[in-house]
N, C-alpha and C positions, 0 to 999 in steps of 0.2 A: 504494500500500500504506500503511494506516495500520497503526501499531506502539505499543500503547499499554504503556508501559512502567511497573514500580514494584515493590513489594512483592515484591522478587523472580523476579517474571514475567522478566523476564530469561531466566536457566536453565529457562525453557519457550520461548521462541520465539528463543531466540538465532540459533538456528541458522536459524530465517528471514530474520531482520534479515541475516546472511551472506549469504548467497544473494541478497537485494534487492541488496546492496550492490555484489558481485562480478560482476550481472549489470547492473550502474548502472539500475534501477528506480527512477522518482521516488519516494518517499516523503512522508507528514507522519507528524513522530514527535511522539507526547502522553507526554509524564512529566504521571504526576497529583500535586496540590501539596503538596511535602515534609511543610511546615508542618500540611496537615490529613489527611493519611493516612500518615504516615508512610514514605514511599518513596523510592529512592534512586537518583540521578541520575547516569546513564552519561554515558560520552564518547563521541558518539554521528558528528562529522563534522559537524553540524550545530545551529544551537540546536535544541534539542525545546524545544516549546510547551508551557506549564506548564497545567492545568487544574484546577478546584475541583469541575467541577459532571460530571455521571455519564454524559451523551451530548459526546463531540466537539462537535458538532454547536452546540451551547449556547452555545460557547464562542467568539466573534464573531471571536479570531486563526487558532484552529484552521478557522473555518469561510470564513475568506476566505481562509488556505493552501488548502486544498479546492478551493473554487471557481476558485483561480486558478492548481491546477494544469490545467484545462480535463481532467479526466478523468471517467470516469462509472464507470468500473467499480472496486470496488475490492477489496480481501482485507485482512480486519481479523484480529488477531491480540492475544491481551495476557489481563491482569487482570479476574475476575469476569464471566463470559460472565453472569450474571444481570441485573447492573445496567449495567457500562460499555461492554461490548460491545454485548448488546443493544440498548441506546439507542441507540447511536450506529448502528447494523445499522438500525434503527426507520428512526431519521429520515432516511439514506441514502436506504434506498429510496422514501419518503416526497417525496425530493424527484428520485424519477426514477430514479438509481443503482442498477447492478450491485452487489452486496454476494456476496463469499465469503469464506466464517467458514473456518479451517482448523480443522479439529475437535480434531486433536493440539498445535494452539499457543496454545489460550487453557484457560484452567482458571477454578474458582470453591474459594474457600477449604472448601467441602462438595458433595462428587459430587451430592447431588440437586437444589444448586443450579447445578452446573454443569450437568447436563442440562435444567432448566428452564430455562436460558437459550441451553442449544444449541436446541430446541423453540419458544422467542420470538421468535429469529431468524427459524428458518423458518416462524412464524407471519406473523410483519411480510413476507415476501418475498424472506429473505435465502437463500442456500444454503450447505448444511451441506459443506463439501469436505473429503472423509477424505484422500487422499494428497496430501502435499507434493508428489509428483514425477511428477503425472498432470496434463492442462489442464485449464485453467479456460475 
């Protein structure tokens, strides 16, 4: 599970990070970089990897976390399903990877771009998954 944290996204997917955590699911958690987006940094059990750039994936710490949890599937969750979700959904699948978006745990600062980027998603190959507490 990637959990991309910041701007408040919190109080949207908190309750998953929960759940990851009490059912010990490996995680990589992305805080994106204070200094250039303004965002705020939990106490998370773990370091979360700091990021600048708009796909995980981009990001050479974030992407060898990744690759060296040996996982393929993942459920991405967090800030601006347009731009950082997406990307990151993009290049997952790009390189092989299961991707499910939780539909209710990621948001975009404007509903039409949160739906353009739920839509990207399942452009690029990702899946669009509505209930928290159905399988994946």
């Amino acid at each position: 599970m990637i959990v991309v944290q910041g701007d408040g996204s919190f109080g949207f997917n908190g309750f998953d990070f929960e759940t990851a955590v009490r059912f010990k699911l490996p995680m990589v958690i992305v805080v994106g970089n204070d200094a250039s987006c303004g965002q705020i940094r939990l106490p998370q059990g773990q370091a979360p990897l700091d990021k600048v750039e708009f796909s995980s994936l981009a990001n050479e710490k974030i992407a060898k976390a990744v690759a060296d949890s040996g996982r393929t599937r993942w459920i991405l969750a967090g800030m601006e399903s347009h731009v950082c979700v997406y990307q990151t959904a993009r290049d997952m699948v790009a390189q092989g990877m299961d991707v499910f978006v939780v539909y209710d745990a990621v948001i975009s600062r404007a509903a039409i771009n949160f739906e353009i980027g739920i839509r990207l998603v399942e452009r690029a190959g990702g899946v669009r998954h509505l209930d928290r507490g159905g399988p994946l």
